[in-house]
C-alpha positions in Angstrom: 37.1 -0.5 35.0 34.2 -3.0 33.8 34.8 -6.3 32.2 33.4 -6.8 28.1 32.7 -10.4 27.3 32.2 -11.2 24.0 30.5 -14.4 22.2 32.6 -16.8 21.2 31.2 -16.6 17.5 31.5 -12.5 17.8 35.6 -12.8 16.1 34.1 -14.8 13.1 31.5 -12.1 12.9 34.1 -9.0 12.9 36.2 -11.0 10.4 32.9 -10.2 7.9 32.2 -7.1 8.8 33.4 -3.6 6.9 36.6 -2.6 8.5 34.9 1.0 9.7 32.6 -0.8 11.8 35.1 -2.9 13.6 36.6 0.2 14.4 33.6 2.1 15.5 33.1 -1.3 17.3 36.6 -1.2 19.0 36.0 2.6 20.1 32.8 1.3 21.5 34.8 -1.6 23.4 37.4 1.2 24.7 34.2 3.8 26.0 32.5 0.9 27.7 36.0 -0.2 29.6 36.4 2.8 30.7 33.7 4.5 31.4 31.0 2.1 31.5 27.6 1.6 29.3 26.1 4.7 31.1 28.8 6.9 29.3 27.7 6.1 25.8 24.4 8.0 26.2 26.5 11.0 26.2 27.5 10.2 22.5 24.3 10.4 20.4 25.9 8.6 17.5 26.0 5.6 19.4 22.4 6.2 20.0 22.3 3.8 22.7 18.7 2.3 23.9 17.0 -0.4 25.7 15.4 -3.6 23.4 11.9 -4.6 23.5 10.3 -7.3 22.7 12.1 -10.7 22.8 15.2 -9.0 23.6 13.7 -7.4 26.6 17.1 -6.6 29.1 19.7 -6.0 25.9 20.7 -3.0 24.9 21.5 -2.1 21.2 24.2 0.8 20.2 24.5 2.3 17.0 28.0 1.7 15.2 26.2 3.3 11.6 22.9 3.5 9.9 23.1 -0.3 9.2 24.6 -1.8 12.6 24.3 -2.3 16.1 26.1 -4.2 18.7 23.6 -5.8 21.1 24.4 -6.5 24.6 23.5 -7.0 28.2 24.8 -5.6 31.1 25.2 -7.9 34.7 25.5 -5.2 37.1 26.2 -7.9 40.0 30.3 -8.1 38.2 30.3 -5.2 36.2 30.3 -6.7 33.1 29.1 -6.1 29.3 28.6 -9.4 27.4 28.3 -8.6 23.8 26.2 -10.8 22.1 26.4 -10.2 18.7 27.3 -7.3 15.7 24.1 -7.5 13.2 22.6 -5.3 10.4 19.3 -3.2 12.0 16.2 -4.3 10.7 13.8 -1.6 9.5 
């Protein structure tokens, strides 16, 4: 089982968000604790791939056309530390 850590600001942030995305988000939570982040590149609508840039070591997953969760991933304790629910940028 791995650990999900989430922001501290990341409950204000679902509060705004449509209710279809906090449950994609929550079926996102319940792959990850289970399974792990290597299991959601089985699912291509998660469409699940490495940042560049300034974000360089996150990870971004697709929860619809308009948002991602980003996160990292500490191997070292198994954990997933979701930083933050946002609106992709095109």
């Amino acid at each position: 089982m791995w650990r999900i850590r989430e922001h501290p600001s990341l409950d204000k942030m679902c509060r705004k968000l449509p209710q279809q995305i906090v449950k994609k988000y929550e079926l996102w939570k319940n792959i990850v604790f289970r399974h792990g982040p290597d299991k959601l590149r089985e699912f291509s609508g998660f469409g699940d791939e490495r940042l560049k840039g300034r974000r360089r070591g996150e990870r971004s997953s697709r929860l619809s056309l308009k948002y991602r969760v980003i996160y990292s991933v500490e191997r070292t304790v198994v954990t997933v530390y979701v930083l933050e629910i946002t609106p992709h940028r095109y």
